[in-house]
Backbone bond lengths (Angstrom), bond angles and torsions (degrees), N, CA, C in turn:
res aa  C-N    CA-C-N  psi(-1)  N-CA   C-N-CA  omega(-1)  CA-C   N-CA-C  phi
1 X - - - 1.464 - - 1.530 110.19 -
2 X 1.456 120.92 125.26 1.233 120.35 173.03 1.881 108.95 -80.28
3 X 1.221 102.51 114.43 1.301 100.90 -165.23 1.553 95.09 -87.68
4 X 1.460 146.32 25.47 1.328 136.37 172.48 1.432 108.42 -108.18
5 X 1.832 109.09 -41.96 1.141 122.04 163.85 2.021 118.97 -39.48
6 X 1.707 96.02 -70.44 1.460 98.36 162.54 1.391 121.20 -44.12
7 X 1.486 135.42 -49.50 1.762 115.45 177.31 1.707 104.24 -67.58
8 X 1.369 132.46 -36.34 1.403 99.63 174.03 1.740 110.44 -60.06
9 X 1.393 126.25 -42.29 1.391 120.28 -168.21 1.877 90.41 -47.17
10 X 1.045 110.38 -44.59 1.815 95.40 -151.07 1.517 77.79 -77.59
11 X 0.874 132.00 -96.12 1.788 114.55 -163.99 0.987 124.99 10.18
12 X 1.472 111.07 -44.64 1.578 113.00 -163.74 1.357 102.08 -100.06
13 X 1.325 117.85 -33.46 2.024 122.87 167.00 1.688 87.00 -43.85
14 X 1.374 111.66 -86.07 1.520 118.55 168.33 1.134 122.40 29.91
15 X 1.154 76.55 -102.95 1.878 104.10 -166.69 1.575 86.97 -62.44
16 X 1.284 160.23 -26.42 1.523 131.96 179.03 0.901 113.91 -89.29
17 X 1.291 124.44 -19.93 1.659 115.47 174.04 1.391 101.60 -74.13
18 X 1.062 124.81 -44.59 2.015 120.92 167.53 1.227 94.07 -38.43
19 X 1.472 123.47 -81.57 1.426 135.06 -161.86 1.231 109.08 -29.19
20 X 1.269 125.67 -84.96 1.820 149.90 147.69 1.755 101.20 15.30
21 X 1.797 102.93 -56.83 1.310 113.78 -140.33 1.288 98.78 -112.32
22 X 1.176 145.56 17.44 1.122 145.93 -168.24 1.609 111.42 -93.00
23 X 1.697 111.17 -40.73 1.448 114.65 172.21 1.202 113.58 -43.23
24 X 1.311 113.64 -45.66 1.554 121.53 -153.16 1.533 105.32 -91.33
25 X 1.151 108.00 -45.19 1.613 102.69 147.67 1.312 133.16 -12.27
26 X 1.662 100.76 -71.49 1.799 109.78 -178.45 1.812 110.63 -66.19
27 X 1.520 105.82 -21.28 1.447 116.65 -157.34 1.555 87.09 -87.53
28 X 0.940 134.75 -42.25 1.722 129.85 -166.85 1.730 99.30 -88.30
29 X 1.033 108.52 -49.15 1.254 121.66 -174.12 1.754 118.57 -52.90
30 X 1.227 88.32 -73.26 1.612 117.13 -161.84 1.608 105.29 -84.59
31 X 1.695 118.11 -16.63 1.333 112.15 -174.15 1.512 103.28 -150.68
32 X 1.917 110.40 25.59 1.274 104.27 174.05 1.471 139.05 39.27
33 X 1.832 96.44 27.61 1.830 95.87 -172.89 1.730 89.63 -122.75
34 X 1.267 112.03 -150.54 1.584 134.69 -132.92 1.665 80.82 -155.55
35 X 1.371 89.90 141.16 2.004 114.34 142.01 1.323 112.85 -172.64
36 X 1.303 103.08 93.50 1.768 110.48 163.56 1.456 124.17 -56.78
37 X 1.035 126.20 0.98 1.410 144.43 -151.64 1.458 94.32 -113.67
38 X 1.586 129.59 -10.41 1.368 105.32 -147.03 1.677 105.94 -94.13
39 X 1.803 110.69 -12.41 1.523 99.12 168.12 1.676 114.53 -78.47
40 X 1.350 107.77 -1.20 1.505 97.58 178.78 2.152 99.45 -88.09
41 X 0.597 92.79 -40.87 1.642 101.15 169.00 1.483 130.91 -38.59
42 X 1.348 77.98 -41.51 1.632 94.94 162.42 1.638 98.06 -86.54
43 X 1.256 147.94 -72.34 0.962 122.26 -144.85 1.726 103.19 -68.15
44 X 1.251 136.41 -16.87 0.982 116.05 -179.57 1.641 115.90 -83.52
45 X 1.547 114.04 -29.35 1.577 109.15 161.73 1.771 109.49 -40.70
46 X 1.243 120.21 -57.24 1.564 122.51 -153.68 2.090 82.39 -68.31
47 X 1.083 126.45 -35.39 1.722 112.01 -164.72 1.868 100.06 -75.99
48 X 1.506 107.50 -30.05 1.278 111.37 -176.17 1.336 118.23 -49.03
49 X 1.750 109.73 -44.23 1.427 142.08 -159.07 2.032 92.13 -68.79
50 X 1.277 79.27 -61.95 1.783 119.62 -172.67 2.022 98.22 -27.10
51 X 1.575 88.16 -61.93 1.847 116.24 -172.28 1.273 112.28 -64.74
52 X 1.504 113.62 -34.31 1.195 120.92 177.93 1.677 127.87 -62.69
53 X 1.502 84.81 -58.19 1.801 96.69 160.35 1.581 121.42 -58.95
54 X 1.326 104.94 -44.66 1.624 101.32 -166.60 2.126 107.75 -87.96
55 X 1.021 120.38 -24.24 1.402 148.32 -175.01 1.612 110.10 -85.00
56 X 1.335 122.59 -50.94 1.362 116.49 -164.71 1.438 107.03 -134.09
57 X 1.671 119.84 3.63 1.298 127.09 159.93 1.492 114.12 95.91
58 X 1.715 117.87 -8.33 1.447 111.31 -171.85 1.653 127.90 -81.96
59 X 0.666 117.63 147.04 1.613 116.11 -172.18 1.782 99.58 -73.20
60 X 1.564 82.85 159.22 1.707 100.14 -169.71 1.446 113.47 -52.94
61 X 1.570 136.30 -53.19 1.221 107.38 145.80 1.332 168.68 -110.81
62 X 1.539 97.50 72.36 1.828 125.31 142.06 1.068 115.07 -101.55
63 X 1.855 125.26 -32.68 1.228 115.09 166.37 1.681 129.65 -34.83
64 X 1.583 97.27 -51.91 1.559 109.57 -152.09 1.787 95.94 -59.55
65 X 1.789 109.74 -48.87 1.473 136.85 -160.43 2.063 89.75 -45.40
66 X 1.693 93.17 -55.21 1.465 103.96 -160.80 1.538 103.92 -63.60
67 X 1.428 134.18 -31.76 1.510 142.91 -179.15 1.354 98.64 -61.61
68 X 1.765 119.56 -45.39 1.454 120.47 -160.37 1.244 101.06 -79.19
69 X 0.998 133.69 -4.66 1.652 132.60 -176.44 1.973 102.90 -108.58
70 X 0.983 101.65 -57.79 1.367 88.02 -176.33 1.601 115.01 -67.07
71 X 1.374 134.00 -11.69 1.289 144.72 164.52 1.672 101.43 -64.65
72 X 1.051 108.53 -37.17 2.243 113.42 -162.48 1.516 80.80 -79.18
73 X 1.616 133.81 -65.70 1.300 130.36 -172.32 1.232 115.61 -35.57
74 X 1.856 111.99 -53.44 1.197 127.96 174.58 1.793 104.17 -36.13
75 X 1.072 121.09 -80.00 1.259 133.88 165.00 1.231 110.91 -1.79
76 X 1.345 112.18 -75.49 1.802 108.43 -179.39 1.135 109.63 -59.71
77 X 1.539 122.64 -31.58 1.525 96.46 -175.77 1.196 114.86 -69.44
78 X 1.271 121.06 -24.23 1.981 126.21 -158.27 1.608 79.76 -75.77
79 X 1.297 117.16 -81.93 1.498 112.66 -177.52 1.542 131.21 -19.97
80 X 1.298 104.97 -44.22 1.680 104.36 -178.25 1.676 96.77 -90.07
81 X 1.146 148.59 14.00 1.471 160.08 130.83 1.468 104.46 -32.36
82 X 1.518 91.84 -73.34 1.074 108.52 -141.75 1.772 114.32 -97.84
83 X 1.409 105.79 1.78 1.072 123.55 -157.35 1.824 103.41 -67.07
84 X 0.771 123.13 -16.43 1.894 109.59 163.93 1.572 119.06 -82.83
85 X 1.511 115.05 -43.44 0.977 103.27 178.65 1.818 111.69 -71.85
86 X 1.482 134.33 8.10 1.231 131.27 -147.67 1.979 89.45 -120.39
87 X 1.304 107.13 -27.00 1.531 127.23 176.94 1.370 117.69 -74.52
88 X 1.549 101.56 -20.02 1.753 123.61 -166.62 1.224 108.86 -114.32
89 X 1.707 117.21 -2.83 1.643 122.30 168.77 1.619 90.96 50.59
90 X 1.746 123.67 39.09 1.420 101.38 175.80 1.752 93.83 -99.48
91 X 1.218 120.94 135.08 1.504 135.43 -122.04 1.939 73.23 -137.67
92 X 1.011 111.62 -75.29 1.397 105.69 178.91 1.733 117.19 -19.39
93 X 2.011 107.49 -79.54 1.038 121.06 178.85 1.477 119.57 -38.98
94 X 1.297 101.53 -39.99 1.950 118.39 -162.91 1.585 92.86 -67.29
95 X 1.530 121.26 -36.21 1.687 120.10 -164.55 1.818 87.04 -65.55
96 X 1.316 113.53 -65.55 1.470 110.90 -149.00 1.748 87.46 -67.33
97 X 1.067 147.37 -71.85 1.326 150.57 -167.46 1.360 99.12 -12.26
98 X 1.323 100.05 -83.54 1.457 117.66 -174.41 2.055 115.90 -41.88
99 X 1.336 87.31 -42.76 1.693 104.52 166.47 1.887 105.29 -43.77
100 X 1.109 96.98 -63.07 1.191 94.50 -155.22 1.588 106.13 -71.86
101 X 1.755 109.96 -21.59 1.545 108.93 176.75 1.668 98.02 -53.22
102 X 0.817 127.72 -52.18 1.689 144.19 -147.16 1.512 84.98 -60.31
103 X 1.457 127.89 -74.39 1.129 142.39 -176.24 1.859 106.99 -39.72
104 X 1.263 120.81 -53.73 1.481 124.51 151.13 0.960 129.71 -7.29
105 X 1.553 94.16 -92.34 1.422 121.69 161.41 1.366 142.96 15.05
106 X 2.090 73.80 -86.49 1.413 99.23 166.19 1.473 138.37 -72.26
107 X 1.345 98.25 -24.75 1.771 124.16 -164.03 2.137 92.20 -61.20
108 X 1.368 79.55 -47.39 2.216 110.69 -165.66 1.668 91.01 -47.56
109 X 1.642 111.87 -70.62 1.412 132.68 -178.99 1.595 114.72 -37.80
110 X 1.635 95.13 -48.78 1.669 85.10 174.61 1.283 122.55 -73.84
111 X 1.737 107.93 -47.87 1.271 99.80 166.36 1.807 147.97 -28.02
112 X 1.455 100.38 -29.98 1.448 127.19 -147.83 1.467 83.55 -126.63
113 X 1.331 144.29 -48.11 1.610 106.01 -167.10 1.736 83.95 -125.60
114 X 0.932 127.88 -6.04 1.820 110.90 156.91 1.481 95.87 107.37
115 X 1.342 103.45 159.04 1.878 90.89 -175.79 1.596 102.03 -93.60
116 X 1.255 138.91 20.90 1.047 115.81 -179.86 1.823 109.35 -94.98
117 X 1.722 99.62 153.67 1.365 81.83 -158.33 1.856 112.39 -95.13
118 X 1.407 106.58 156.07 1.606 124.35 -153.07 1.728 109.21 -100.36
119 X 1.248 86.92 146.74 1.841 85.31 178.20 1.694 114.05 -104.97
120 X 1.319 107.88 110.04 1.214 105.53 -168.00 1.461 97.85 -96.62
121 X 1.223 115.41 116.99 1.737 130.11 -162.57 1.259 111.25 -103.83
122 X 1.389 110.78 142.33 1.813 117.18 -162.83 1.148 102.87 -148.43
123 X 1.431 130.43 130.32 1.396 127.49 -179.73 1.699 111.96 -78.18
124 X 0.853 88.64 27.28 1.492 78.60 -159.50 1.611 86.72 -122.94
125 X 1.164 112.51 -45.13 1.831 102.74 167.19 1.354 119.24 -57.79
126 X 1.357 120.05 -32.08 1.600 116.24 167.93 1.868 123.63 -66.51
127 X 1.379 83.55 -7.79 1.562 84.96 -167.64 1.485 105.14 -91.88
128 X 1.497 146.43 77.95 1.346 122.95 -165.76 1.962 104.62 -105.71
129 X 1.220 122.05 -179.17 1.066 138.75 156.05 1.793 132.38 -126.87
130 X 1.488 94.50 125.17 1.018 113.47 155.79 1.565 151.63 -99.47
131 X 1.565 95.53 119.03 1.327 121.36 -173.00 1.973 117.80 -92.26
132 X 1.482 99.28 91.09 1.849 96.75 -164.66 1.756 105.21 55.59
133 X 1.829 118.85 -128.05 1.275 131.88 154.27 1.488 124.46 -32.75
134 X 1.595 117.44 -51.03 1.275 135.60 -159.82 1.495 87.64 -81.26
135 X 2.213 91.85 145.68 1.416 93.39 156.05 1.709 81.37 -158.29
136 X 1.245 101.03 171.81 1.416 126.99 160.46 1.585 109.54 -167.87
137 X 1.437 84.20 -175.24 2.321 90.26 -164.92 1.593 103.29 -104.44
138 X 1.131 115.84 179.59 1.411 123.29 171.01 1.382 107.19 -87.58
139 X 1.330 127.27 -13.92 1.305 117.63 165.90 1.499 123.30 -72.19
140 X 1.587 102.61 -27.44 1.747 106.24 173.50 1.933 97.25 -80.15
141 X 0.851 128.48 -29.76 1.594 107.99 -175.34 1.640 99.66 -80.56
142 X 1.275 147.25 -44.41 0.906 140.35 155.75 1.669 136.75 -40.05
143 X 1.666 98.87 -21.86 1.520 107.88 170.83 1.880 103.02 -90.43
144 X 1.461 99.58 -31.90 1.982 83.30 -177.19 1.586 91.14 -87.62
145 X 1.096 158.00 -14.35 1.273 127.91 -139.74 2.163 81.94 -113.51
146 X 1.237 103.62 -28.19 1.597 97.20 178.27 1.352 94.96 -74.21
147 X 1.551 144.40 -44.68 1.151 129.19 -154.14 1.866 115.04 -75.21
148 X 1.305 87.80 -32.98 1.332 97.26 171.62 1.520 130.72 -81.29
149 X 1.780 114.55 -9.50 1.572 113.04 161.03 1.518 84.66 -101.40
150 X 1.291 160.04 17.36 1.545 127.62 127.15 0.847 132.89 -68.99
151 X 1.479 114.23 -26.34 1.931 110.77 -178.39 1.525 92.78 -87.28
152 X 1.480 139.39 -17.56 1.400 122.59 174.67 1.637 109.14 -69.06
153 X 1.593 119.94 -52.35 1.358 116.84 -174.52 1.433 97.49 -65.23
154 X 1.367 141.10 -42.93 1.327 116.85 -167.29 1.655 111.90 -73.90
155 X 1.262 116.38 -24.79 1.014 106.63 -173.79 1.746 105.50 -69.73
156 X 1.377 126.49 -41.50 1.468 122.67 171.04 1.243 122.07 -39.37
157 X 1.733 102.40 -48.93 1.472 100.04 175.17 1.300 131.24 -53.99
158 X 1.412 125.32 -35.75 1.358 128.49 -134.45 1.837 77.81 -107.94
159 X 1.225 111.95 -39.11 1.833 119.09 -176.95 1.733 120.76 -96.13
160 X 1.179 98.68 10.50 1.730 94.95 -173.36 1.566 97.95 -146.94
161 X 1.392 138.38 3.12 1.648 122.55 -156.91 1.489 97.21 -135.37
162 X 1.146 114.04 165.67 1.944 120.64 169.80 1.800 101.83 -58.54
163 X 1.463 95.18 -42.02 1.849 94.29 -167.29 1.506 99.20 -71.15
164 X 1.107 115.15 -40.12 2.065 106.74 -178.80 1.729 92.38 -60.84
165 X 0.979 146.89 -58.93 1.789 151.57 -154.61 1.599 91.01 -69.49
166 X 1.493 139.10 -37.19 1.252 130.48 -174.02 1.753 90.27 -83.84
167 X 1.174 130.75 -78.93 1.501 134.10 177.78 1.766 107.64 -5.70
168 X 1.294 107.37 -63.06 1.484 113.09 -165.16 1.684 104.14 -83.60
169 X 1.304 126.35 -6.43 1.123 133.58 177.78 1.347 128.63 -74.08
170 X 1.567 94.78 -52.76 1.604 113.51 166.09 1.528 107.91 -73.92
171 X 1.325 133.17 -30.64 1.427 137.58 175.68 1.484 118.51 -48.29
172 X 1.626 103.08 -50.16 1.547 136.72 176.41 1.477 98.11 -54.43
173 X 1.297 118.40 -88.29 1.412 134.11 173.84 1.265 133.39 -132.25
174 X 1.511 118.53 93.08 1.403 111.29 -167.12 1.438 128.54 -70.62
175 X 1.167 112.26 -39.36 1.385 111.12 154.68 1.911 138.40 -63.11
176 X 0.956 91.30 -2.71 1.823 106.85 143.82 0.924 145.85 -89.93
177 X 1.928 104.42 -57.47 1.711 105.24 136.25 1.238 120.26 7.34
178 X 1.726 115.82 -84.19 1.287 148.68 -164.93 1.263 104.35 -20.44
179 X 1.965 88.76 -68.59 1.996 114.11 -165.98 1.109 105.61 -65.12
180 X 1.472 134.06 -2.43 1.531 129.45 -179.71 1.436 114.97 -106.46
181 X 1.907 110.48 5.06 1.311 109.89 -174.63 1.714 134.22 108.40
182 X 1.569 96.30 -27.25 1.281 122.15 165.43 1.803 109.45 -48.87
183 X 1.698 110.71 122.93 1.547 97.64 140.74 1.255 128.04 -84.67
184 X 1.081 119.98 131.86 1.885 122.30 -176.84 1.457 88.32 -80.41
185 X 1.226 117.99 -68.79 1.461 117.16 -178.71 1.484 131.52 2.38
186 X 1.584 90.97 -67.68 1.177 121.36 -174.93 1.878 118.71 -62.95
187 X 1.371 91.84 -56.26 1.877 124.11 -179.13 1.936 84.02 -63.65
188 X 0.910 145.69 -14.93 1.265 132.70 164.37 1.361 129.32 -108.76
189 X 1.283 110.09 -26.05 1.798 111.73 148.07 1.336 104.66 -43.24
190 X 1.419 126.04 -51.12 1.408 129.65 -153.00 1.567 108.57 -68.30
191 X 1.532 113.19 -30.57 1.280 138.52 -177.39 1.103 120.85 -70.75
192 X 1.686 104.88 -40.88 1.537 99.07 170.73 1.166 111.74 -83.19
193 X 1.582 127.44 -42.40 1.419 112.44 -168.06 1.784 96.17 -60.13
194 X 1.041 107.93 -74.54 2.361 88.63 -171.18 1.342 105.29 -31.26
195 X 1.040 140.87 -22.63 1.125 127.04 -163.93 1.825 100.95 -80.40
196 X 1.472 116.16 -65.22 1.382 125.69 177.96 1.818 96.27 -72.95
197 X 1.046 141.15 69.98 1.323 130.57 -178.53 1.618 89.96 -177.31
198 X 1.445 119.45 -37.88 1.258 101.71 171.09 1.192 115.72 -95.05
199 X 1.652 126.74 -7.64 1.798 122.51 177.36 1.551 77.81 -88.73
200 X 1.274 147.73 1.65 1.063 115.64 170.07 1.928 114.18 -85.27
201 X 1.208 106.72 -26.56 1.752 117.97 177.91 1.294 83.19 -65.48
202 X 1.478 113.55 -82.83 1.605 113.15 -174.32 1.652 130.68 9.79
203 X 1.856 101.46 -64.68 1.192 132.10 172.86 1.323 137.96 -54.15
204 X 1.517 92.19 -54.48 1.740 123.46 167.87 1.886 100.12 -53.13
205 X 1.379 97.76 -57.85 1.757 93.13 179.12 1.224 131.49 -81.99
206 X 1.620 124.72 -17.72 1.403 118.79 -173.22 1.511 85.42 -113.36
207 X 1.282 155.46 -19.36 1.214 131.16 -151.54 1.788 113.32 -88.14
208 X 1.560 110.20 -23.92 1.200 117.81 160.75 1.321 129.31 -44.12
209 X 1.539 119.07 -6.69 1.357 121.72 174.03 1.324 107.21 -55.37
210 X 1.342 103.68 -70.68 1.733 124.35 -152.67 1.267 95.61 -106.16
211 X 1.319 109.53 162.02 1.775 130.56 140.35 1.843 107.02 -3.81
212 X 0.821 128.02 141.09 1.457 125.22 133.98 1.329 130.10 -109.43
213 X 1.535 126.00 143.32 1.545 125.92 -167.61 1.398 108.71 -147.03
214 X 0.934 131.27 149.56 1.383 143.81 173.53 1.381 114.97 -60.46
215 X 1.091 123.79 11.46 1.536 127.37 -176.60 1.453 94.81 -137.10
216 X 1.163 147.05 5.79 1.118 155.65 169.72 1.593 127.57 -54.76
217 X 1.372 110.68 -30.65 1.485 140.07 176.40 1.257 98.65 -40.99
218 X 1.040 121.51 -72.23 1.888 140.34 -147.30 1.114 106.59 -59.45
219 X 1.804 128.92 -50.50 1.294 123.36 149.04 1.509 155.46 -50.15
220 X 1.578 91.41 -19.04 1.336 85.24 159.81 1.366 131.31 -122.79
221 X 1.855 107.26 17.88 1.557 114.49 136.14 1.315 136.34 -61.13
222 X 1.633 109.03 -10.76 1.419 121.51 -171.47 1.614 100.92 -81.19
223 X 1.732 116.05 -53.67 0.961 129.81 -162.45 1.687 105.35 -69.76
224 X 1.370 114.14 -44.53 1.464 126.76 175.07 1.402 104.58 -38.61
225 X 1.466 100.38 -65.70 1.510 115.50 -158.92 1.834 96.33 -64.95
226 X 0.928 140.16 -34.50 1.522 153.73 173.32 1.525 92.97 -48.61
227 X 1.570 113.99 -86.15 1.415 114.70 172.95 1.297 151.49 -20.59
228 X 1.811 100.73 -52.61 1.216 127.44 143.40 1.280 130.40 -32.23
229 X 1.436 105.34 -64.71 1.535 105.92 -168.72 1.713 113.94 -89.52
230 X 1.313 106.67 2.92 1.362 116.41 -169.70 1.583 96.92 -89.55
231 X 0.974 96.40 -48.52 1.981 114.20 -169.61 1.696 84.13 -60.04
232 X 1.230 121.20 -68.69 2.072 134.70 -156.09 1.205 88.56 121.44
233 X 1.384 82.75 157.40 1.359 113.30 -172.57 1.325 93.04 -77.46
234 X 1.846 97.33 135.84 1.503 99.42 151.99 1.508 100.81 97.51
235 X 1.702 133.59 -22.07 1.531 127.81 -157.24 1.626 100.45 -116.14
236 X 1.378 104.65 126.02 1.040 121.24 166.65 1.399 123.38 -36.46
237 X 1.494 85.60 -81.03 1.694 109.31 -179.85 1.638 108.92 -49.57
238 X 1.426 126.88 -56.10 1.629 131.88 -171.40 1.552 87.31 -56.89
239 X 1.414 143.61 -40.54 0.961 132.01 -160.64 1.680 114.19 -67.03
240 X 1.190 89.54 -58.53 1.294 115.25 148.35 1.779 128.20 0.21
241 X 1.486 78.74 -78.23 1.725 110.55 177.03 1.695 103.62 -75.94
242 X 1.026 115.19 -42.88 2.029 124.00 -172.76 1.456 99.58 -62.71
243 X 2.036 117.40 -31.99 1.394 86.81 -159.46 1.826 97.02 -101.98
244 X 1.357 116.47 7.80 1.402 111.82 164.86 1.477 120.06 -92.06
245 X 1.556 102.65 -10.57 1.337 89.10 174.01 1.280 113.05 -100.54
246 X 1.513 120.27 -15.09 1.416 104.90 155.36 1.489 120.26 -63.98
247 X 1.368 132.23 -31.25 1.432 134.49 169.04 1.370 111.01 -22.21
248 X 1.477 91.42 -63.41 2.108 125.47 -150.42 2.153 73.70 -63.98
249 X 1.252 114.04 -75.25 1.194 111.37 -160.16 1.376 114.43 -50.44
250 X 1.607 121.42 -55.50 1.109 107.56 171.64 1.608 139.43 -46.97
251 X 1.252 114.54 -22.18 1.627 113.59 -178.28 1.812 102.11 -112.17
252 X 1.402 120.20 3.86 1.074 103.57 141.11 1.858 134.06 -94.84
253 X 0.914 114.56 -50.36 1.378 110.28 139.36 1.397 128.07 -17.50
254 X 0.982 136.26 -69.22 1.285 138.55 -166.18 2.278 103.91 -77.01
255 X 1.293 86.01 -26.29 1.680 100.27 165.14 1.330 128.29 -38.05
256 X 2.232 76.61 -71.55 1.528 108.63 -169.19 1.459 94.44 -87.97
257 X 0.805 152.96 -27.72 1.898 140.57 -156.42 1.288 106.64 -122.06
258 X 1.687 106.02 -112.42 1.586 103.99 157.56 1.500 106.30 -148.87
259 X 1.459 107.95 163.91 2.004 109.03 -167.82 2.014 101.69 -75.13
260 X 1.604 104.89 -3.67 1.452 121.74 -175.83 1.833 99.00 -48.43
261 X 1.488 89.52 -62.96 1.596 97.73 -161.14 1.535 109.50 -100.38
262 X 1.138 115.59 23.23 1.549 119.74 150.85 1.808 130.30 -19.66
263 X 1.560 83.85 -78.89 1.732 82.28 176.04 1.592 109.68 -66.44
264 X 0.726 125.54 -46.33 1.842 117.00 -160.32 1.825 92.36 -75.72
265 X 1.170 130.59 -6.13 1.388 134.35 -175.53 1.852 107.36 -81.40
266 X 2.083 93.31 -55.22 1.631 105.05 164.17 1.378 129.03 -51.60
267 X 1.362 107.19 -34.66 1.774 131.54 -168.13 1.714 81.35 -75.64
268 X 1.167 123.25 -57.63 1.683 106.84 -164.85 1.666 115.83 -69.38
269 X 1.552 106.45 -45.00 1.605 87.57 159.88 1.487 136.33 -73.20
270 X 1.239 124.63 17.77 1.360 134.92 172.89 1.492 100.00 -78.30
271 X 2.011 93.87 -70.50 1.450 90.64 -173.89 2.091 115.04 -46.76
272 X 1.176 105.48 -39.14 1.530 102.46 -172.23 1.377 105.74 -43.84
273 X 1.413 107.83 -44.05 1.735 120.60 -152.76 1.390 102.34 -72.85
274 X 1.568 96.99 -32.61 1.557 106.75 178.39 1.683 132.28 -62.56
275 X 1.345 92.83 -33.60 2.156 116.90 172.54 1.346 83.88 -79.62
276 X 1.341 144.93 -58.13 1.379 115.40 -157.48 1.471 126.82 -89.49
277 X 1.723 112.63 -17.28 1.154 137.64 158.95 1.842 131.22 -117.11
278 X 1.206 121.63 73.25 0.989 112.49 -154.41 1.739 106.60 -65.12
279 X 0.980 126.45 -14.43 1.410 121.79 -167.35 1.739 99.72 -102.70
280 X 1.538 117.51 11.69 1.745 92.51 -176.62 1.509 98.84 110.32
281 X 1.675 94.34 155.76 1.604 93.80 164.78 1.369 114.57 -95.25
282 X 1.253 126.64 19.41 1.473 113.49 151.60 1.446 121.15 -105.88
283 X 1.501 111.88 8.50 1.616 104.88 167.05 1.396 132.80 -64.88
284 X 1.427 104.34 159.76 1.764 102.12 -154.01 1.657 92.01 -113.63
């Protein structure tokens, strides 16, 4: 095993499960809500991208631009859906709602692009470099080097701007917010669209690996939700850190053992991380 080769692989696992997971981040975090829906979200960004190229002739990037916009639109609509129970922090309703969008979703996706699975093609994955042994593509330096000036600008925003101080305000207490002038309303439209706008980048960049399929969703709510809760709820940065160290783990693991028992391998160091840290590895 080239063990230098394996830390770039996890880097680049890495940085997409950050990537992937970052919406949901701001959405649990930053606006104290729920979306079960959000690995189907992704899979329908990557078919959007997919439709675009093969359907209307544009190259992959206008595809990705055109996925990231109709995913943010997407956004307002789920939001103005959902917008009482999202005002009512009813957290219950929002799980199954969102559940059942996911289930939608997917049902729509198969219907419409068929379950067989699609090659969503990127020039930039064909393009790799080799270093002696080492290689990787321009699509993996382009997936860590974007993921990592998003978690820097978001992190400014949310910690340095009026809009990060309104974000964490309404998060805190939205119905106080209110009495101070704040729209929550609004500060959560805003939430969902980044949220479905960045699993839509997410998509555009990591989904070119593999196949894409309409059943694809479910896995990478597993991994999200892994990421998520590994990082804490709500933290940029732990997220940050959760989705490279699932990277690092995943492509060693799958190295040293087999890539079979991956998830139930991640699921056990969560729980560990979880008895010894209950709040995440960025709790203080």
């Amino acid at each position: 095993m080239n063990l230098t080769q394996q830390v770039i692989n996890g880097l680049v696992l890495g940085s997409g499960y950050a990537l992937v997971a970052i919406g949901w981040t701001v959405l649990l975090g930053a606006a104290r809500l729920v979306n079960f829906a959000h690995g189907q979200l992704y899979m329908l960004a990557a078919f959007l991208a997919w439709a675009a190229m093969q359907k209307l002739g544009v190259s992959y990037f206008v595809a990705v631009p055109l996925s990231v916009l109709a995913l943010g639109l997407l956004g307002v609509a789920l939001q103005g859906m959902m917008q009482r129970l999202v005002m009512q922090q009813n957290l219950t309703s929002l799980m199954i709602v969102t559940l059942g969008f996911g289930y939608v979703i997917q049902g729509s996706a198969a219907r419409i692009f068929g379950g067989d699975p699609q090659t969503f093609a990127s020039p930039l994955e064909k393009a790799s470099v080799h270093l002696g042994e080492l290689w990787f593509t321009w699509q993996d330096v382009v997936t860590l080097v974007g993921t990592l000036l998003l978690f820097g600008v978001l992190w400014l925003v949310l910690n340095r701007t009026r809009l990060g101080a309104l974000v964490r305000s309404v998060a805190e207490d939205p119905k106080l917010a209110q009495l101070f002038g704040i729209n929550a309303a609004q500060v959560y439209i805003g939430v969902f669209v980044f949220e479905c706008a960045a699993v839509a980048l997410g998509a555009g960049l990591v989904a070119p690996r593999s196949p894409i399929l309409a059943s694809m969703g479910f896995d990478e709510v597993i991994l999200t939700f892994v990421v998520v809760v590994l990082g804490g709820i709500g933290s940029v940065g732990g997220s940050l850190l959760a989705g490279f160290g699932l990277g690092m783990f995943t492509a060693l693991f799958g190295a040293l053992v087999s890539p079979a028992y991956t998830t139930a391998a991640a699921f056990l160091v969560l729980l560990t991380v979880l008895v010894v840290r209950p709040g995440g590895l960025a709790a203080r």
